[in-house]
N, C-alpha and C positions, 0 to 999 in steps of 0.2 A: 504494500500500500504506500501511498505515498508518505505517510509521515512513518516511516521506517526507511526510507531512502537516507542513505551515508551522508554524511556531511562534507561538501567538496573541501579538499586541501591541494594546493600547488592545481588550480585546473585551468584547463585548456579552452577556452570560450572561444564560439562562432557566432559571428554579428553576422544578421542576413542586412545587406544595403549597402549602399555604398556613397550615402549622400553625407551633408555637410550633421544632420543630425545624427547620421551611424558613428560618422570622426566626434560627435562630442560623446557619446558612447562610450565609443574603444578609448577613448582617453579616460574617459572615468572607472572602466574596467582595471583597466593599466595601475590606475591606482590603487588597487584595493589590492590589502598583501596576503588573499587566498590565489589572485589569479598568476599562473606563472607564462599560459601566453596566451594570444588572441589572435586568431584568425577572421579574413573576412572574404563573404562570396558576396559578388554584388552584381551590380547590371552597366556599369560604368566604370574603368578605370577614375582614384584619386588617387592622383602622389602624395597627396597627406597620410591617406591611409595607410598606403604601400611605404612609406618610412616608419610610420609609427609602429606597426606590426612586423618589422623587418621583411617587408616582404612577401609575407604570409598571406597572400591575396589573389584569389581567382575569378576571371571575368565567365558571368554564365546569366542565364535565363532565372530570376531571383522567382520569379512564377513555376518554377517546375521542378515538384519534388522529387522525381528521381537524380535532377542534377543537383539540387541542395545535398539531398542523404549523399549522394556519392562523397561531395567534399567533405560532410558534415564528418562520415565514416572513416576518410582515407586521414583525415587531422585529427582521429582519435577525439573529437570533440566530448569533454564531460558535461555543457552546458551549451544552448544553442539559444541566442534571442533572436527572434524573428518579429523586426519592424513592419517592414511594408505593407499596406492594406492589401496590396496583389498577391502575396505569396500566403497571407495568410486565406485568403479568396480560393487561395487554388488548393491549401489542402497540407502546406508544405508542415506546418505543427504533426500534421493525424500522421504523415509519413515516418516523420521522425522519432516520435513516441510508439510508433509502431513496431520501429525498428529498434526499439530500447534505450532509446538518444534521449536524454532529458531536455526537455525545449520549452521557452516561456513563451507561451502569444496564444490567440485563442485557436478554437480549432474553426474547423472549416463549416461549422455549421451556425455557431455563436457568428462567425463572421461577416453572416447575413445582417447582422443587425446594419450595418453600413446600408442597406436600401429601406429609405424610407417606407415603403410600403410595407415592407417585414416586422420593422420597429414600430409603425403604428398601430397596425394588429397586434403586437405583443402586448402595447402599451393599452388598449380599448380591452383585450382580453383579459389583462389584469389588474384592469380600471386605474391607472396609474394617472398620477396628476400630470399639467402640464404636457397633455399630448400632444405630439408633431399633429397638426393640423393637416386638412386636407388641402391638394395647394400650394401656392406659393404663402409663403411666411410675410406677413408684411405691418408697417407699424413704422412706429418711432423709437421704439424701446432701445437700446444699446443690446450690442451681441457679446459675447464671451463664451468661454468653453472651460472644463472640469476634467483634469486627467483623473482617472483613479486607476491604483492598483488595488488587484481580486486575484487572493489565492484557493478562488472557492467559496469560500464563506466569510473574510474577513476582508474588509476594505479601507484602503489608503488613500486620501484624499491630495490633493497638489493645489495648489495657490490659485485662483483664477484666475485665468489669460483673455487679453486681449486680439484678438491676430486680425492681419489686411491682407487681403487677398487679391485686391486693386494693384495693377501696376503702379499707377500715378500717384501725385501729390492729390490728397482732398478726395482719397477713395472714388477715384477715375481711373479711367484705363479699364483694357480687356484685364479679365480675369486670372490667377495664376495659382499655383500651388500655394502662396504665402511669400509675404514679403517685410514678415517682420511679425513684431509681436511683443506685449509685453504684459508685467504684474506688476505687483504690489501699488502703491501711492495712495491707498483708502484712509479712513479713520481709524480702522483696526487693521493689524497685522494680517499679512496676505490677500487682504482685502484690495479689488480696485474703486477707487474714487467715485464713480458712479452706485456701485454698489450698497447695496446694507448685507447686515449680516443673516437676516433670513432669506433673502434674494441667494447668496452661497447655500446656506441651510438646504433651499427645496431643489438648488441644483445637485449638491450630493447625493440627497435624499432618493432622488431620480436615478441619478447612476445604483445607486448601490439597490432601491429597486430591480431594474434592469438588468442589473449583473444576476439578480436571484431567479428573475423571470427568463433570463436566457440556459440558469440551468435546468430549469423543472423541464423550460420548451424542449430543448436538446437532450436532457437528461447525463449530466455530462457536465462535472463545473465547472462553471466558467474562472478560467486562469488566463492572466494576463492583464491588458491594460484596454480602456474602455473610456475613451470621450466622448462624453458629453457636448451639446455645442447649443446654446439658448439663447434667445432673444426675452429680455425684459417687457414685460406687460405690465399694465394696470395694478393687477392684484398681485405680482411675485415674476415666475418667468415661466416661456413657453417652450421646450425642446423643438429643434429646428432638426436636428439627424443626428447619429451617433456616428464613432468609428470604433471600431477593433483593434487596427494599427496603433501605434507608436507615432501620435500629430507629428507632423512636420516642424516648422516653429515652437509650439506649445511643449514640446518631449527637449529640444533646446533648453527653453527658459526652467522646464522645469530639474534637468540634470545639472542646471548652474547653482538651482537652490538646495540639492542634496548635498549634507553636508556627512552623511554616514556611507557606509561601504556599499556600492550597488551593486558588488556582484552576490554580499549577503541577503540583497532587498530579492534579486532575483531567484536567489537560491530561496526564499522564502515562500516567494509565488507558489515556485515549482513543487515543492513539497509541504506545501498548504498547511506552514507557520507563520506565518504571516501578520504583527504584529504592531499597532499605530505606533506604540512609544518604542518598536523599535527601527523605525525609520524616522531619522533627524533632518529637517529641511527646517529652512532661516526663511521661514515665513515673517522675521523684521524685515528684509532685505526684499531689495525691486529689483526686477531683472528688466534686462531691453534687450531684444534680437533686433536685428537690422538688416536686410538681405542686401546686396550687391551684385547688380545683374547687366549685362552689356547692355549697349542701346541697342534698339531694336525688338529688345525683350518684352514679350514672347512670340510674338506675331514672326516675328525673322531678326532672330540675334546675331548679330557680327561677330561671326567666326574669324579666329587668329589675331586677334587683337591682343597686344601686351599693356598688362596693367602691370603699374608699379603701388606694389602694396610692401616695399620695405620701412616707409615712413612709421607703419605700426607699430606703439611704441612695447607694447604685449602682446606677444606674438599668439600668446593662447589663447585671446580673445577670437583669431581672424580662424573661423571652421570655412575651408575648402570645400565646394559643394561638386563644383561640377568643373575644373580648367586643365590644363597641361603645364608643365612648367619650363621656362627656356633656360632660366639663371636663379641663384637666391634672388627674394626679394621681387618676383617677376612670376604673373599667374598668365597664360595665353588661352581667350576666351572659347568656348566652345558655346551647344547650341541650348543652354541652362542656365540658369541661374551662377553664378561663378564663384559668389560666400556669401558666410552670415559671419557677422561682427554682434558679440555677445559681451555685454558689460553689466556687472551688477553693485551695488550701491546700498548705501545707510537708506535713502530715498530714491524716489522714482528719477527727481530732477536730476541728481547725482547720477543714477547710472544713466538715463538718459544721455544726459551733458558727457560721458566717458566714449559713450554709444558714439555719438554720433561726431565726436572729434577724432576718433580713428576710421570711420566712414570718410570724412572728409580728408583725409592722411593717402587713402587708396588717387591715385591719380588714372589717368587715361579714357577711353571710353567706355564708361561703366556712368551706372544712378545708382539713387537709393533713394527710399524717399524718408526727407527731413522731418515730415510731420510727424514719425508715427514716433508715441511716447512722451512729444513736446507738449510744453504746459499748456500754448493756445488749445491744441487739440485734446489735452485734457481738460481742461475749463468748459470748453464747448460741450464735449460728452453730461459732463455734470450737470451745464443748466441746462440743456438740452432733454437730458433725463429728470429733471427735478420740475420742469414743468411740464414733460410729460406726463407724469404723475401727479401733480398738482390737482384736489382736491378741491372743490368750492362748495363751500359751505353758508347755509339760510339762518339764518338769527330768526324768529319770532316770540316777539315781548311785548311786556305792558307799562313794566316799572323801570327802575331803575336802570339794571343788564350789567350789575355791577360785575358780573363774572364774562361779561364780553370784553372788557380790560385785557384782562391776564391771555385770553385766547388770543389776543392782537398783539401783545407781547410775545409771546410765543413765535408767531408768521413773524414777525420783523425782525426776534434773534435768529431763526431758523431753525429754532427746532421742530416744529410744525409746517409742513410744504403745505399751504393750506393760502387761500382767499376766502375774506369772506365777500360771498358774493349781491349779497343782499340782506338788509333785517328790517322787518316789516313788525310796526306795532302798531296798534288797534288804537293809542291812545296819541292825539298828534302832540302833549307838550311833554310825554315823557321823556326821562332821562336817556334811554337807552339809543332815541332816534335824535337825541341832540347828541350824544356818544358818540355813535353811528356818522354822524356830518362830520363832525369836529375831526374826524380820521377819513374823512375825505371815502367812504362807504355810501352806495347807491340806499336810498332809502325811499320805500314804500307803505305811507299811510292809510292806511284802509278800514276806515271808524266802522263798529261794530254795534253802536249803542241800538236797539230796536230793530236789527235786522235776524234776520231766522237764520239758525246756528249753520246749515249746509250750506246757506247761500254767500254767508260771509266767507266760509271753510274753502269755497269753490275758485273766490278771488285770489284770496291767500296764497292756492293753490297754481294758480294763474301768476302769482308772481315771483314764488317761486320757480315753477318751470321758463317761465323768461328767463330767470337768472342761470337756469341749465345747473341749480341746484342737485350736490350726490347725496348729499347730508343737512339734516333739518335738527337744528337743535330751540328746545324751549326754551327762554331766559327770563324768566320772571312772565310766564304769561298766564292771566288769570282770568281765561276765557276756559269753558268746557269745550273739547274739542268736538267732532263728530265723527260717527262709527266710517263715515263716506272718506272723511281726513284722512283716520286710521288708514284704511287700508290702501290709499291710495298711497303712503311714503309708510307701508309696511317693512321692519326693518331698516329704516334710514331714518325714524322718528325719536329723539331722544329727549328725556327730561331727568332733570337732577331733584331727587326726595330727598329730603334731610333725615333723616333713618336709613337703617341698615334695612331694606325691605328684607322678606316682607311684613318685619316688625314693624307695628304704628304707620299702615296703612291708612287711605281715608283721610289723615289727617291735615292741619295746614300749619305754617308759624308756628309761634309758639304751645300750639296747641299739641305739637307733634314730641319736642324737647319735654313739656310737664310730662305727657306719657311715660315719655324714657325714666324719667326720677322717679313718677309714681310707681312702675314696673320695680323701681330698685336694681335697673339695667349697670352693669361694669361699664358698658360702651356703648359709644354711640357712635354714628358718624355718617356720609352721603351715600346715596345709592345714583349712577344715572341707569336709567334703564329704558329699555324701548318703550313707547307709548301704544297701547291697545284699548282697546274699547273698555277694557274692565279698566276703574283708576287704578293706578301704581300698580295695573298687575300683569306690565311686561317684564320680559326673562332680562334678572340683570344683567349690566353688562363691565360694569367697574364699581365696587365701592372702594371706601375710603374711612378710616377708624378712630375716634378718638375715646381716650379714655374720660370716667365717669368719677369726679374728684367728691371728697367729702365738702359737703359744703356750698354744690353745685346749684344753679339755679336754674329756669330756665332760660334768662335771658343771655347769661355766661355761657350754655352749653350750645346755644345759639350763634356766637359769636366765634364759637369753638367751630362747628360744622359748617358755618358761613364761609370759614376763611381754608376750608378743603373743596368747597364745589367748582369755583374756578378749573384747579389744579385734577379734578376727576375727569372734567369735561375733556380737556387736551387730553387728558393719557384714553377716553375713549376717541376721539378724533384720533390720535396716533392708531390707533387697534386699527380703524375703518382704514387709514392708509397702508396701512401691512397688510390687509386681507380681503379689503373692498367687503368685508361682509362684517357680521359682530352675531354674537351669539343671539338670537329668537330671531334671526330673518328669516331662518326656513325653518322644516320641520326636523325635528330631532335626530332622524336618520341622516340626512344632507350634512348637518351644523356639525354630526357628529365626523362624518367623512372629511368633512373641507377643514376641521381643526387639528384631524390629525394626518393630513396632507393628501387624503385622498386614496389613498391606496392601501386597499383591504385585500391584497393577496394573502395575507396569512391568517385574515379572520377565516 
């Protein structure tokens, strides 16, 4: 079985590829003091490779595994990684495990997950969140991808990448394998700047789904490595396609942030040990790839062009993807991509800025492009995505709206991506609509005094939807709503009770706090909760707690719970922006699926 498989000492490693991401590979390999040598079969001569490896290097068909096993066999290989999405497509893993060869990559039925059609069925059949859509993918959301390693049943998660696959500056130009890519630069560690950290959450969450749904489908676990590639939505993110392979760019950036032994992380795959705290990656640190490609590229690249890339001032930065060489210090173009320049950093700026000054060091007729990683183009992704998701939010009040302050506070430091978009009170000289102006907020009066409860509810209704209202919050309104209201902003409707519901229901003001003392309550404190026809008796959705002093009155414990409803109202506004839902919008079966990500394979 596999975990009774020997533990390699002094072995002999075969990398399937022969690109600029295999040479960052076999260098990391090279590193690690179990391996004693490394061989490589590929589909293109590199003289990177062929010096790194003394040599040890054979040009073949990397799609066909009678020619892999032959090499794999004649080099005594004790461990085989097999990158390419093609070899793994054609079967090249089943061959080699067939033949007793220990090999990391998926096999050749897992590696269907690479067509969309395959991965979307897996994904509807195992009701998994965030399905590839039928279609083209399309939106505003920023894109990113999720490496994981899977030795079966345990999964290792990688830093989120960004990658271009645009030739051009400004994600133009015909399309290409990758031309760059990067991480880090968020608020939290490994995190990208557009990002939060549930947006990471449901993207793991999917891979490692996926990896589970690919063994039961196959029957056969899934070993190896498995990206993920998602586009940001509204409510979290949507999967766009997987890969099986070992990403191009993205398997770069992220063997720049392994900071432990890979041919241990590999050997763990393989023999389904595989363990998070025992792979070390400097998810503080930002990595930056940067491709370097003739002009021309890809449409028709200038063959035999000399580039002088001696300027480089670290040499181990510059991975050789696809050239010839004439002299040191001289790469002679062929009809590929030519390198990738990999620089990592305390920050993003920092490696960026290392990035792209040895890019600019390469001379002759060669690009790259400048933008990818740069701050403009981070800044842009950011607000670009933060009003994507941007949130508008309906005020309706009567009083004061003293807890519309603190929400306005909030939008203007930025912790809340929120507008409000409108607050409409019943009463024209209250405070909440002189509030409301004084912040420079659309404001709609709409007197209620003697008109019948649906027909005022209808206007309301009416100015809300103008304002393209996602969220309706009560602030002091002391009107009864209607059952028509309700259902019409069912689940978007919220109001804040001064009680813990559903304790001291029914009640108002002070008449709510004497309850609490005459109960001989410990605690007290707000509830918001959705609005339904029964009063105070939608499903909470945040409270908030204060304790019950000797000596307490009602008007003190008033004053107590006054100065938490502000502060309840955002943290449910934050809830509605992470999940575009909040607990009683559906029924219990749904609320229960969408909170716990949707995917009930193992119920």
């Amino acid at each position: 079985s596999a975990a009774k498989k020997p533990r390699l000492e002094m072995a002999t490693v075969c990398v399937i590829g022969s690109g600029a991401r295999e040479l960052a590979l076999i260098k990391a390999l090279k590193s690690s003091s179990k391996c004693c040598a490394v061989r490589c079969f590929g589909a293109e001569p590199n003289p990177a490779i062929a010096e790194l490896v003394g040599g040890a290097v054979d040009i073949g068909d990397e799609a066909s595994p009678p020619a892999v096993l032959a090499f794999c066999q004649g080099g005594k290989a004790d461990l085989v990684v097999v990158t390419p999405a093609a070899s793994l497509a054609a079967g090249v893993v089943d061959a080699l495990q067939g033949a007793g060869i220990r090999a990391v990559g998926a096999h050749k039925a897992a590696a269907a997950v690479a067509s969309k059609e395959f991965a979307r069925n897996i994904m509807k059949q195992f009701e998994m969140h965030g399905c590839i859509p039928d279609g083209q993918v399309t939106g505003q959301g920023e894109e990113f991808s999720v490496m994981t390693f899977c030795d079966g049943a345990i999964c290792v998660h990688m830093p989120p990448t960004q990658s271009f696959a645009h030739a051009y500056m400004g994600n133009t130009g015909p399309s290409t394998d990758g031309m760059g890519c990067f991480s880090g630069g968020g608020s939290h560690n490994g995190l990208l700047a557009f990002l939060g950290e549930a947006d990471v959450t449901r993207a793991t969450n999917i891979n490692e789904h996926m990896t589970r749904a690919l063994t039961k489908t196959t029957a056969a676990p899934f070993k190896g490595m498995l990206q993920g590639n998602f586009k940001c939505d509204l409510a979290g993110v949507t999967c766009t396609s997987f890969g099986a392979g070992f990403g191009e760019m993205e398997a770069i950036a992220a063997l720049a942030l392994v900071r432990g032994d890979v041919l241990e992380l590999f050997e763990a795959i393989d023999a389904g040990t595989l363990k998070p705290s025992g792979v070390a990656v400097d998810s503080a640190s930002a990595c930056v790839v940067k491709v370097l490609a003739p002009f021309g590229f890809p449409d028709k690249a200038l063959v035999g062009e000399t580039i002088d890339v001696s300027g480089v001032q670290d040499a181990a930065r510059l991975l050789v993807h696809c050239a010839d060489t004439s002299a040191p210090g001289k790469l002679v173009t062929k009809n590929n991509r030519l390198a990738a320049i990999v620089a990592t950093g305390p920050t993003l700026a920092a490696a960026e800025a290392e990035c792209e000054s040895e890019c600019r060091k390469c001379t002759g007729s060669v690009f790259h492009r400048p933008d990818i990683a740069s701050p403009s183009l981070v800044a842009a992704a950011v607000a670009s995505q933060r009003a994507f998701r941007k949130i508008k939010i309906g005020v309706v009040g009567s009083t004061r709206g003293s807890s519309l302050q603190p929400i306005l506070y909030a939008i203007q430091d930025g912790r809340l991506n929120a507008e409000i978009s409108v607050v409409v009170g019943n009463v024209g000289s209250s405070y909440i609509l002189q509030r409301a102006r004084v912040n420079n907020l659309k404001t709609v009066h709409i007197p209620g005094k003697g008109r019948v409860r649906e027909e005022f509810d209808r206007d309301v209704t009416k100015a809300l939807q103008d304002a393209e209202c996602d969220l309706v919050l009560l602030v002091g309104f002391m009107r009864i709503i209607s059952g028509e209201f309700c259902r019409r902003w069912h689940g978007k409707l919220l109001n804040v009770h001064p009680s813990l519901l559903p304790l001291h229901a029914g009640l108002m003001d002070l008449q709510v706090h004497q309850s609490v003392l005459d109960a001989g309550d410990k605690e007290s404190g707000c509830t918001v909760h959705q609005v339904i026809e029964e009063v105070d008796g939608g499903e909470v959705v945040v409270q908030m707690r204060v304790e019950v002093v000797a000596g307490e009155t009602a008007n003190s414990l008033k004053g107590k719970v006054q100065a938490l409803e502000a502060e309840s109202l955002i943290r449910a506004c934050e809830m509605f922006y992470n999940d575009r839902t909040l607990p009683g919008a559906t029924d219990a079966t749904a609320k229960k699926a969408r909170l716990n990500g949707g995917d009930r394979m193992e119920q």
